[in-house]
C-alpha positions as a printed NumPy array, in Angstrom:
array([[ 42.399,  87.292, 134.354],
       [ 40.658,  83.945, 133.079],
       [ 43.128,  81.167, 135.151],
       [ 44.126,  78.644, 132.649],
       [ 45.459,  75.335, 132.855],
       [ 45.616,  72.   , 131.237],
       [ 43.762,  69.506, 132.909],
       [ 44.474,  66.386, 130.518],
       [ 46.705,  66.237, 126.977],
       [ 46.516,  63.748, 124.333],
       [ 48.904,  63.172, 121.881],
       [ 48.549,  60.8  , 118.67 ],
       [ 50.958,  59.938, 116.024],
       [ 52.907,  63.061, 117.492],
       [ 56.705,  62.712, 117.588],
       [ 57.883,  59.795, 119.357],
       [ 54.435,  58.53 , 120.79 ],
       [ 51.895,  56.394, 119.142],
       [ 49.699,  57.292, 122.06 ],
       [ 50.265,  59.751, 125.005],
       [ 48.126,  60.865, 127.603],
       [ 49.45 ,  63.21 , 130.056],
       [ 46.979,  64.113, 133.302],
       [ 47.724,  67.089, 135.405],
       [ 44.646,  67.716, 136.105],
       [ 45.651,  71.615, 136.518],
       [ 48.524,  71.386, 138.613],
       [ 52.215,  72.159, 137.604],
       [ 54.495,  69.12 , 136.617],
       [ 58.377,  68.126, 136.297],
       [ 58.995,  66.118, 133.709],
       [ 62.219,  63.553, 134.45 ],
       [ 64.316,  61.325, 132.25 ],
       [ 66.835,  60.544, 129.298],
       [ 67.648,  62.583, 126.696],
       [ 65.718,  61.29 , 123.713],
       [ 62.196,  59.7  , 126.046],
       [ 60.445,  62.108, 124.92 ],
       [ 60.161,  65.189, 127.424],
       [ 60.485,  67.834, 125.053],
       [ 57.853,  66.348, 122.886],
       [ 55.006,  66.685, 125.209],
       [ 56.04 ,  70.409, 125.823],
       [ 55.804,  71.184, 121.768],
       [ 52.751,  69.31 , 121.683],
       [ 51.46 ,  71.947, 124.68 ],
       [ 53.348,  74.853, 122.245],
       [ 51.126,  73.538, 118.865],
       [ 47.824,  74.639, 121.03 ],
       [ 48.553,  78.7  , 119.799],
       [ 49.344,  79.882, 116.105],
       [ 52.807,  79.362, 114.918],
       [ 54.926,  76.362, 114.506],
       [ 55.658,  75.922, 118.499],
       [ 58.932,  75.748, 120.465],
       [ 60.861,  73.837, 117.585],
       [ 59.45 ,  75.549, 114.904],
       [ 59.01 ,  72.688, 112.729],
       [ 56.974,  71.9  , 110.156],
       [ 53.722,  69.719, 110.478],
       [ 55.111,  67.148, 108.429],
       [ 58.194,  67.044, 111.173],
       [ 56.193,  66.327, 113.673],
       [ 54.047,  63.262, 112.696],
       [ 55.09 ,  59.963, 113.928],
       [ 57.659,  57.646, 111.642],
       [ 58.506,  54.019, 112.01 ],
       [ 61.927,  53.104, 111.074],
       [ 61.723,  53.194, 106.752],
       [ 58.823,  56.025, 106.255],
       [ 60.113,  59.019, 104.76 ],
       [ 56.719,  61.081, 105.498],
       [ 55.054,  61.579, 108.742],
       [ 51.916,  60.308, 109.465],
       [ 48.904,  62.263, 110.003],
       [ 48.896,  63.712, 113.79 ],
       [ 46.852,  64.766, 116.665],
       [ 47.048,  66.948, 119.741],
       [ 44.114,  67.175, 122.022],
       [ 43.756,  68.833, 125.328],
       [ 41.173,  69.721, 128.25 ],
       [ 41.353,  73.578, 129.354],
       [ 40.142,  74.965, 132.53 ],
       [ 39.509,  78.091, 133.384],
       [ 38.511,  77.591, 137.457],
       [ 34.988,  76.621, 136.431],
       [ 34.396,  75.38 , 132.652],
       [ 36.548,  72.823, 130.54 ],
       [ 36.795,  73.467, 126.896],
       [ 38.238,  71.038, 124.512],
       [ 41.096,  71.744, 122.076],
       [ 42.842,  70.036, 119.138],
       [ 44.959,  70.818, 116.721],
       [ 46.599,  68.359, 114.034],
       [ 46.313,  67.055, 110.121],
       [ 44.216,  64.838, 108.923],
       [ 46.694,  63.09 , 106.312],
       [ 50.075,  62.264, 106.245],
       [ 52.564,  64.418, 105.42 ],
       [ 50.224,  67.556, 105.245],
       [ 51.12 ,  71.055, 105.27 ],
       [ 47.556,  72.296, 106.073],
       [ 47.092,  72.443, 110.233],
       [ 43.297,  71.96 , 111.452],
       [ 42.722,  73.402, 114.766],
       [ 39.226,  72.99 , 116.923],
       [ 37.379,  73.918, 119.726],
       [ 34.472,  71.425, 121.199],
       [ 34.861,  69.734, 117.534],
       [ 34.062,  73.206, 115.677],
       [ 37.142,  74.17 , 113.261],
       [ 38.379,  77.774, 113.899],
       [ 41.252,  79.742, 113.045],
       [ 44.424,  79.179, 115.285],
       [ 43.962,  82.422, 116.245],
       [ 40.869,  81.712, 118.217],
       [ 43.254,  79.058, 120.489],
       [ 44.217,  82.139, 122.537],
       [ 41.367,  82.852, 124.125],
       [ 41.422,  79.794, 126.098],
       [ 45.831,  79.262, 126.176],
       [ 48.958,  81.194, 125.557],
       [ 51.778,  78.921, 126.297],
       [ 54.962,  80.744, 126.812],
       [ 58.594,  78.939, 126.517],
       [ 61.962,  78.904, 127.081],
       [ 63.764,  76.044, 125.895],
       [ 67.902,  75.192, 124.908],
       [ 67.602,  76.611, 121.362],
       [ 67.368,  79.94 , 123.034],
       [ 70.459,  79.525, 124.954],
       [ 72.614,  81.55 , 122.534],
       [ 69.694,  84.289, 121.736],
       [ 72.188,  86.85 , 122.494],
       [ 74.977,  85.334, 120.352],
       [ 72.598,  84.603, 117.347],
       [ 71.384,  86.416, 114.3  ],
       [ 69.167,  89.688, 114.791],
       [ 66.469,  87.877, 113.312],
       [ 66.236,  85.241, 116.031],
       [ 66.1  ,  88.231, 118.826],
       [ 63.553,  89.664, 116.549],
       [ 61.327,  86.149, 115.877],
       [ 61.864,  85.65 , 119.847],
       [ 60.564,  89.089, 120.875],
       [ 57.553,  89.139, 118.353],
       [ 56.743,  85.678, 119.918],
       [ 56.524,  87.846, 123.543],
       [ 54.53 ,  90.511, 121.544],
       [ 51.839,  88.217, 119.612],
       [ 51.296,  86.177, 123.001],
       [ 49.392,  89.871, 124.59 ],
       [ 48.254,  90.908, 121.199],
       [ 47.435,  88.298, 118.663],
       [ 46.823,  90.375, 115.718],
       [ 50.35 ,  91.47 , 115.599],
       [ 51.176,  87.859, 114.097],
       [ 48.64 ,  88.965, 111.342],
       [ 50.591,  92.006, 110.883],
       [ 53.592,  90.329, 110.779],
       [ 52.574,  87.317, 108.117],
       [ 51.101,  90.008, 105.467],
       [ 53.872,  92.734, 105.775],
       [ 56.533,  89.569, 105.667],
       [ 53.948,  88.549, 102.182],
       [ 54.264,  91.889, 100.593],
       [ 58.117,  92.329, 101.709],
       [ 58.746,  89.264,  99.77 ],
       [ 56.984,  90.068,  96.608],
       [ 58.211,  93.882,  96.405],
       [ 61.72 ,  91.769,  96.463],
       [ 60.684,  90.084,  93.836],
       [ 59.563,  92.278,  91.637],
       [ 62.621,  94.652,  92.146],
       [ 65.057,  91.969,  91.789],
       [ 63.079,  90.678,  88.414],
       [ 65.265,  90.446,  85.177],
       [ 62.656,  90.221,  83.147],
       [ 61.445,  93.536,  82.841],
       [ 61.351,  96.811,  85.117],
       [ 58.155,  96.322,  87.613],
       [ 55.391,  98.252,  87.732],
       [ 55.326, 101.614,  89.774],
       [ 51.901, 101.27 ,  90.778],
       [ 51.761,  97.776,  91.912],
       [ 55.429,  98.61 ,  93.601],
       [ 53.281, 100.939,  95.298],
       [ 50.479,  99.174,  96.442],
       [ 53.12 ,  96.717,  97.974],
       [ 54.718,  99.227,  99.912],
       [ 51.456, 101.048, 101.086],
       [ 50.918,  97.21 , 102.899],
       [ 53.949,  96.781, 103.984],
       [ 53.809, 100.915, 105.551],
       [ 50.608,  99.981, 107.329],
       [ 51.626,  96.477, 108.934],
       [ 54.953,  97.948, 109.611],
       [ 53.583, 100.26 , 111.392],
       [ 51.686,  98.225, 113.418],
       [ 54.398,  96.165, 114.129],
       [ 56.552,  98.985, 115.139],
       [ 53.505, 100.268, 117.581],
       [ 52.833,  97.08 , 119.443],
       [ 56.988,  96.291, 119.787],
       [ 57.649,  99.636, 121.641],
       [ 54.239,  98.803, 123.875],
       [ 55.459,  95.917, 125.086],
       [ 59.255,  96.697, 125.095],
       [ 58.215,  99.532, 127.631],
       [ 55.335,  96.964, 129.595],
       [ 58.292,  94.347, 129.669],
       [ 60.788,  97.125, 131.517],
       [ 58.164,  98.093, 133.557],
       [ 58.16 ,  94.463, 134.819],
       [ 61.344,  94.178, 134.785],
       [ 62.505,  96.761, 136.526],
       [ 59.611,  96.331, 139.494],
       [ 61.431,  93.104, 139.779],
       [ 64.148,  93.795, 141.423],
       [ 64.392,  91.718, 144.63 ],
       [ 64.654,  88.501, 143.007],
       [ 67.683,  86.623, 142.865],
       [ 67.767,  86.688, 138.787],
       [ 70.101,  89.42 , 136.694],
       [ 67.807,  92.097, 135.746],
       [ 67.813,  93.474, 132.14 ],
       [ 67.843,  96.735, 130.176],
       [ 65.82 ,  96.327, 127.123],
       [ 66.177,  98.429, 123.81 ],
       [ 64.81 ,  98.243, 120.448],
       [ 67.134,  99.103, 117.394],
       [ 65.271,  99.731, 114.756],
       [ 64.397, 103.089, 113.658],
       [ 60.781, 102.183, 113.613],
       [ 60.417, 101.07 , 116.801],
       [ 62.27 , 103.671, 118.075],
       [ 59.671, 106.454, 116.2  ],
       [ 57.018, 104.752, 118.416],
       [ 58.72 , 104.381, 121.477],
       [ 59.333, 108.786, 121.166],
       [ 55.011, 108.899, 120.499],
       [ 54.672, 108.972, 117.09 ],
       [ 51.353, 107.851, 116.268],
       [ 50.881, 104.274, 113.811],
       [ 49.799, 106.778, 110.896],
       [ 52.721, 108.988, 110.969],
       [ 55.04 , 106.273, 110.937],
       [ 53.308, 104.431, 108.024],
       [ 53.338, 107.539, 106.353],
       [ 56.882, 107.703, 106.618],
       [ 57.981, 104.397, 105.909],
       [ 55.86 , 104.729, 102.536],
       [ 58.338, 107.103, 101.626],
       [ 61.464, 105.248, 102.812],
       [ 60.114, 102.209, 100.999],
       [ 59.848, 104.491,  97.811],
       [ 62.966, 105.986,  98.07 ],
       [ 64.824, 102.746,  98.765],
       [ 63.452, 101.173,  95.173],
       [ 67.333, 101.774,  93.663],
       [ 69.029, 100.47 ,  96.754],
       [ 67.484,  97.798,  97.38 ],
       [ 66.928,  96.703,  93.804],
       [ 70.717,  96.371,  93.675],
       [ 71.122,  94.433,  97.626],
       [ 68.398,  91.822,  96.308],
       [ 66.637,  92.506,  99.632],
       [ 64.908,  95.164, 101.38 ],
       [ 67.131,  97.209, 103.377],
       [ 64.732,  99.617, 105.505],
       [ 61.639,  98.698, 107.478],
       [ 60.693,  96.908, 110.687],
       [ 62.187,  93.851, 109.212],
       [ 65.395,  95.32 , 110.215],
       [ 65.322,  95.77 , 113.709],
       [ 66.905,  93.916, 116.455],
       [ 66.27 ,  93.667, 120.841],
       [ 69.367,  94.741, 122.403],
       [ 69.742,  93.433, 126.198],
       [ 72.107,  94.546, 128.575],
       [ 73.099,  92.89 , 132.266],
       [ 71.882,  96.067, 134.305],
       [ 74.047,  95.097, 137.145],
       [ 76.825,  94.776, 135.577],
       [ 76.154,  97.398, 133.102],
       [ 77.311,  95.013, 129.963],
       [ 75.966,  93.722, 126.88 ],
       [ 74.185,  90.058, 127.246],
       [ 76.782,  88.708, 124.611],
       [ 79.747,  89.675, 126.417],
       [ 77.886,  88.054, 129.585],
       [ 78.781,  84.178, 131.489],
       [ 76.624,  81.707, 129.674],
       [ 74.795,  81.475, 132.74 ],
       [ 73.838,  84.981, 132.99 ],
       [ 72.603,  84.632, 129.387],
       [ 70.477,  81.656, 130.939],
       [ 69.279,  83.644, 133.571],
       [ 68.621,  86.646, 131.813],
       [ 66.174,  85.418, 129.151],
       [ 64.776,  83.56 , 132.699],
       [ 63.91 ,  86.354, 133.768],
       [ 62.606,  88.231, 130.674],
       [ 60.291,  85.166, 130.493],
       [ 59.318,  85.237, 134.064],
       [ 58.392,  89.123, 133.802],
       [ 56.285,  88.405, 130.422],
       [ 54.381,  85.309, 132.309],
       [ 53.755,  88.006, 135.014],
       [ 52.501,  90.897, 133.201],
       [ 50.519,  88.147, 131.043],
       [ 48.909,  87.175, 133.913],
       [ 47.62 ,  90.222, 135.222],
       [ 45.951,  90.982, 131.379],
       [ 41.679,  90.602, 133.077],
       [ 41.237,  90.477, 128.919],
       [ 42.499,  87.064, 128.151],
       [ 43.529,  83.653, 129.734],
       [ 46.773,  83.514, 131.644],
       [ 50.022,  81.796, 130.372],
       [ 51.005,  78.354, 130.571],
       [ 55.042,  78.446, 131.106],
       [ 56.765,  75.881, 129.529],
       [ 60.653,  75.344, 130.665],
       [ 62.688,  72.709, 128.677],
       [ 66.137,  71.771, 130.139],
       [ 66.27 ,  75.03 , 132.09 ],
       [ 66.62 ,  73.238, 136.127],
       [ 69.899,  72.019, 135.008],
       [ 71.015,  75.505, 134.246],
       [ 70.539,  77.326, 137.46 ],
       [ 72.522,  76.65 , 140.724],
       [ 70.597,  75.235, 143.552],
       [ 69.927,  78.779, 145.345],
       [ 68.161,  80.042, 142.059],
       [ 66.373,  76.358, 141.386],
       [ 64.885,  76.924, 144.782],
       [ 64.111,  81.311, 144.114],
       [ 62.536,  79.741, 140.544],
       [ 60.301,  77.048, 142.476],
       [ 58.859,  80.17 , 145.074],
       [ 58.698,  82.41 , 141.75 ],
       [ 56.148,  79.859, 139.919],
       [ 54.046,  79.233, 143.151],
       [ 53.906,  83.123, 143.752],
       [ 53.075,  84.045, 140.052],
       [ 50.542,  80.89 , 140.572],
       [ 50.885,  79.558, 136.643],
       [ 51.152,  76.365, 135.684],
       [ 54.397,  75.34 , 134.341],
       [ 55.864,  72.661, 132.729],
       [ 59.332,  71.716, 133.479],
       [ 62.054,  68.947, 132.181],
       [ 65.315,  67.781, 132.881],
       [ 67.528,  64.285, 132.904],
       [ 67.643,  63.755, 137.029],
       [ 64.773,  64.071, 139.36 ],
       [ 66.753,  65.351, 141.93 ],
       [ 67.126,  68.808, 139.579],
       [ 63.481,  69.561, 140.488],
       [ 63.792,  68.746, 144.937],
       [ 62.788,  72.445, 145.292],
       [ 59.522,  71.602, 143.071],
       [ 58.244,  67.898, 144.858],
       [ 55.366,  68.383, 146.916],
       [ 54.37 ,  72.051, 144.963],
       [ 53.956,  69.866, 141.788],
       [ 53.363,  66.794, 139.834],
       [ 56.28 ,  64.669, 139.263],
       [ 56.803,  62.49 , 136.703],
       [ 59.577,  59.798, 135.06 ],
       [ 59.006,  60.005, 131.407],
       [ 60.327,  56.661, 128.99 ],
       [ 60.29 ,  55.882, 126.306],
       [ 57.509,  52.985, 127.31 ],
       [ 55.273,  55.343, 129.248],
       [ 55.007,  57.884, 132.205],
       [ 55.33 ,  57.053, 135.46 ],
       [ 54.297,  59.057, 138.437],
       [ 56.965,  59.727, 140.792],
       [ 55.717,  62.485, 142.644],
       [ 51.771,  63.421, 143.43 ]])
């Protein structure tokens, strides 16, 4: 395991800050303050330093600063200082004119692909959005666990983006009035979609059954544990040991098959696209969605907490960086205390926010404390 932290951020023309330096120098930190000073922002700015659109999932035009009376935001910056116990690296990410939709991201000044950011950081999250994973659309379980996938295996965000780029234009071509679309091209369309698919498929049921593993090894700690399952029937070839070609093979011929069908449903109605992440309260033996909304909290706590554990126990690659917006204010003061032990025992550094100080008591003295305004940071806690 490579032990990664952030030793200094710097924001510019990011969100709500003109300029923003934040200076852990390694160590954890609570973030304090009012709703709208600007707490979440430094943790997306933290989430923009992997591939993907961070913990908002906004656009990069969203997050550039505006005055009051500009409709575009301005060209944006996010720099940071990595350790990894011995060496510092330098990241940034960021556009270079206002309003742009093409990201730049750099190490020591050298452009790379974002790709490349995880060898040095894998920021994990859990933030309010997520509250209501369990009462949402399958597709937000599904984004959510292919976020927990891609931060162990990067390539499966490749695999996702191309199969997601063919899915869309075998759509298109089925649902196109103009003329019927070409069998071999159809084809072609579907052979990519049958190989990423099937590489999506492969690396879901890994770490669905690394995840349970965790999970399940987990069992003394004072958070509901969960029993994870994968719906779709691709994942659910691979979790039985059927090998990546055999199931591309197969969904080839489900793709085929499907032309009719999903010609007439506008949309593709077979593939990994499909599938969904089931969670039940093991305890109490019941579906998350039928669960206390603090159970649901504390259930996707834990999930997180066992993914920041396995991470960090992957020798391959640099451990994760756990960012946890609003969560303190969600968790009685017996678990805010079990939370505070969990974080110096897995020995990550986290990130943390809420409104009151007093939220993060079980955290003072273990981490860096901080008053965040809308003027400027101020330390409360070293």
């Amino acid at each position: 395991m490579t032990t990664s932290a952030i030793t200094s951020l710097t924001l510019t023309d990011f969100r709500s800050y003109a300029v923003g330096r934040l200076e852990p120098h390694g160590r954890s930190a609570w973030l304090a303050g009012p709703n709208g000073a600007g707490k979440t922002n430094l943790l997306e700015a933290i989430s923009l330093l992997s591939p993907g659109r961070g913990l908002r999932g906004a656009s990069l035009a969203e997050v550039g600063r505006r005055q009051p009376g500009e409709t575009t935001g301005r060209a944006w910056a996010v720099a940071a200082r990595i350790t990894d116990g011995e060496d510092e690296v330098q990241l940034g990410t960021g556009t270079d004119t206002p309003g742009s939709a093409r990201r730049l991201t750099r190490i020591e000044g050298t452009s790379v692909p974002p790709g490349r950011l995880t060898d040095h950081i894998r920021p994990v999250w859990l933030t309010p959005a997520q509250d209501r994973l369990f009462l949402e659309a399958a597709g937000d379980r599904r984004r959510f666990f292919d976020r927990l996938v891609f931060a162990a295996l990067p390539l499966h965000a490749a695999h996702a983006s191309a199969y997601e780029k063919a899915h869309r234009e075998r759509v298109r071509l089925l649902t196109d009035e103009a003329g019927s679309p070409d069998p071999a091209w159809l084809s072609a369309l579907e052979g990519r979609m049958a190989e990423h698919g099937a590489a999506l498929s492969v690396a879901r049921a890994e770490t669905l059954t690394d995840l349970q593993t965790e999970i399940d090894s987990r069992q003394d700690r004072p958070f509901p544990r969960a029993r994870l399952s994968l719906t779709g029937d691709w994942e659910r070839m691979a979790g039985e040991g059927l090998d990546e070609a055999a199931i591309a093979a197969r969904l080839a011929e489900a793709l085929a098959a499907s032309r009719p069908r999903d010609a007439s449903a506008g949309r593709g109605l077979t593939g990994p696209h499909r599938g969904d992440l089931a969670v039940v309260h093991a305890e109490k033996d019941r579906q998350a969605a039928e669960c206390s909304t603090g159970e649901q909290k504390a259930l996707i706590l834990n999930l997180v907490l066992a993914q920041a554990a396995r991470l960090s126990r992957a020798f391959s690659a640099p451990n994760p960086v756990l960012l946890l917006d609003e969560v303190a204010a969600h968790l009685d003061p017996f678990r805010r205390a079990a939370l505070a032990d969990e974080i110096a025992a897995l020995g990550l550094q986290v990130f943390l926010t809420g409104t009151d100080a007093s939220l993060f008591d079980p955290f003072k003295g273990r981490a860096l404390g901080l008053r965040v305004e809308p003027t400027g940071l101020t330390v409360l806690d070293d």
